[in-house]
C-alpha positions in Angstrom: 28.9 61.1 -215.8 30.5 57.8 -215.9 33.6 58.5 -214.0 34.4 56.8 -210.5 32.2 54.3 -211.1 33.0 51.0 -209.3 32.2 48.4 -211.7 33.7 45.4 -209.8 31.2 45.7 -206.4 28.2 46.8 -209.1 28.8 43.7 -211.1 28.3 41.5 -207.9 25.4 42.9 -206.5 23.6 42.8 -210.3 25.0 39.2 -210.0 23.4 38.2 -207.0 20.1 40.2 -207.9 20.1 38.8 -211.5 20.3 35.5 -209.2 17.5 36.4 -207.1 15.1 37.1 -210.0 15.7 34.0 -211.8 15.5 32.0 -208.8 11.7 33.7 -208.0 10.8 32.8 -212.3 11.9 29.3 -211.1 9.5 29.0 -208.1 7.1 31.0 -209.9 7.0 28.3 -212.6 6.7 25.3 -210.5 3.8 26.6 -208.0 1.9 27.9 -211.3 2.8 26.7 -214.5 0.3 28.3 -216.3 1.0 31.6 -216.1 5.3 31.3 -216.0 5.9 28.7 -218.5 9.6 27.6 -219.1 8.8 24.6 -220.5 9.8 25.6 -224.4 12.9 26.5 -225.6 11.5 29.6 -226.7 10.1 30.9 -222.9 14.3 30.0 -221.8 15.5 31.7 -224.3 13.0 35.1 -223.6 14.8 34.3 -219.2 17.9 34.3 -220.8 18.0 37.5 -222.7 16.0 39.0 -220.3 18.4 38.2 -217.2 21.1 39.6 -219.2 19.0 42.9 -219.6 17.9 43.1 -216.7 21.8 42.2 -214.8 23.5 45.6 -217.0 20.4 47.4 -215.6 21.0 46.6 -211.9 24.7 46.8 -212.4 24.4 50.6 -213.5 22.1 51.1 -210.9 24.5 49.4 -208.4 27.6 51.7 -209.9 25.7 55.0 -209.2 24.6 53.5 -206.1 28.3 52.8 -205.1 29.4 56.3 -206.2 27.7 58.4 -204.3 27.8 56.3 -201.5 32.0 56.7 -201.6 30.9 60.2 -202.2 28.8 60.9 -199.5 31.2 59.0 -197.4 34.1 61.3 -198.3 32.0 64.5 -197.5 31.8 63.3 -193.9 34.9 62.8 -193.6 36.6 65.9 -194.6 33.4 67.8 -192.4 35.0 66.2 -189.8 38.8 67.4 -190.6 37.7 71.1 -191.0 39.5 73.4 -188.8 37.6 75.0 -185.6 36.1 78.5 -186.9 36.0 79.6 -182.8 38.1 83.0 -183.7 37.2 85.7 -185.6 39.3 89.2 -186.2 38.0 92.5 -186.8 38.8 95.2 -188.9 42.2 96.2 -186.5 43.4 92.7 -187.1 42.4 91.6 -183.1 41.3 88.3 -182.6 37.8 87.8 -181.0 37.2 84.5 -179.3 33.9 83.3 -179.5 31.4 82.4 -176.4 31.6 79.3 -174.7 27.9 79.3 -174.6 27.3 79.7 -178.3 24.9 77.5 -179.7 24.2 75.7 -177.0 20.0 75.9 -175.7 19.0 79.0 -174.1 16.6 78.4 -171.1 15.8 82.0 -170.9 14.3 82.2 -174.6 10.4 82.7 -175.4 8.5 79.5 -176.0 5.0 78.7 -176.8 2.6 78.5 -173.8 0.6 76.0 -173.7 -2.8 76.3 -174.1 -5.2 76.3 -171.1 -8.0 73.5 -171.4 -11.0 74.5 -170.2 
């Protein structure tokens, strides 16, 4: 679950974030005092311990997010680098080549008519 994890860009992001939330407190606290008090030494210790939580939470969320973004990453790529399927053989071992038209739009198909307003 934990493997290919990339621990070094998921430590700065929780950095930066961690960063970002303590900053908000801050200007929290100095347009209403009341309600986010850091005066005490007991309200900056309860920042502290909570920035640490909360930068291991956003640094595992950051490490998942990093994963499956190198995953995702490496799907397309090797889409990409599959080999043509245009030829196909049949039972006698010929090769059949397929039409230069296939899956391209069809202007002969059915469509909806429109309805008639009346």
């Amino acid at each position: 679950m934990f493997e290919g994890l990339n621990w070094g860009n998921a430590f700065k992001r929780a950095a930066i974030f961690t960063a970002i939330w303590m900053g908000l407190v801050y200007v929290m606290h100095t347009i209403n005092p009341k309600f986010f008090q850091l005066g005490d030494s007991k309200a900056l210790l309860s920042l502290a311990l909570n920035s640490v939580v909360f930068f291991f939470i956003y640094a595992l969320f950051f490490a998942f997010i990093e994963r499956r973004k190198a995953r995702t990453q490496a799907d397309a790529k090797g889409t990409k680098s599959k080999p043509d399927k245009t030829t196909k053989t049949t039972e006698n071992g010929e090769e059949l080549q397929n039409g230069a038209l296939k899956g391209q739009y069809n202007p002969n198909s059915s469509r909806k008519k429109s309805r008639r307003r009346r």
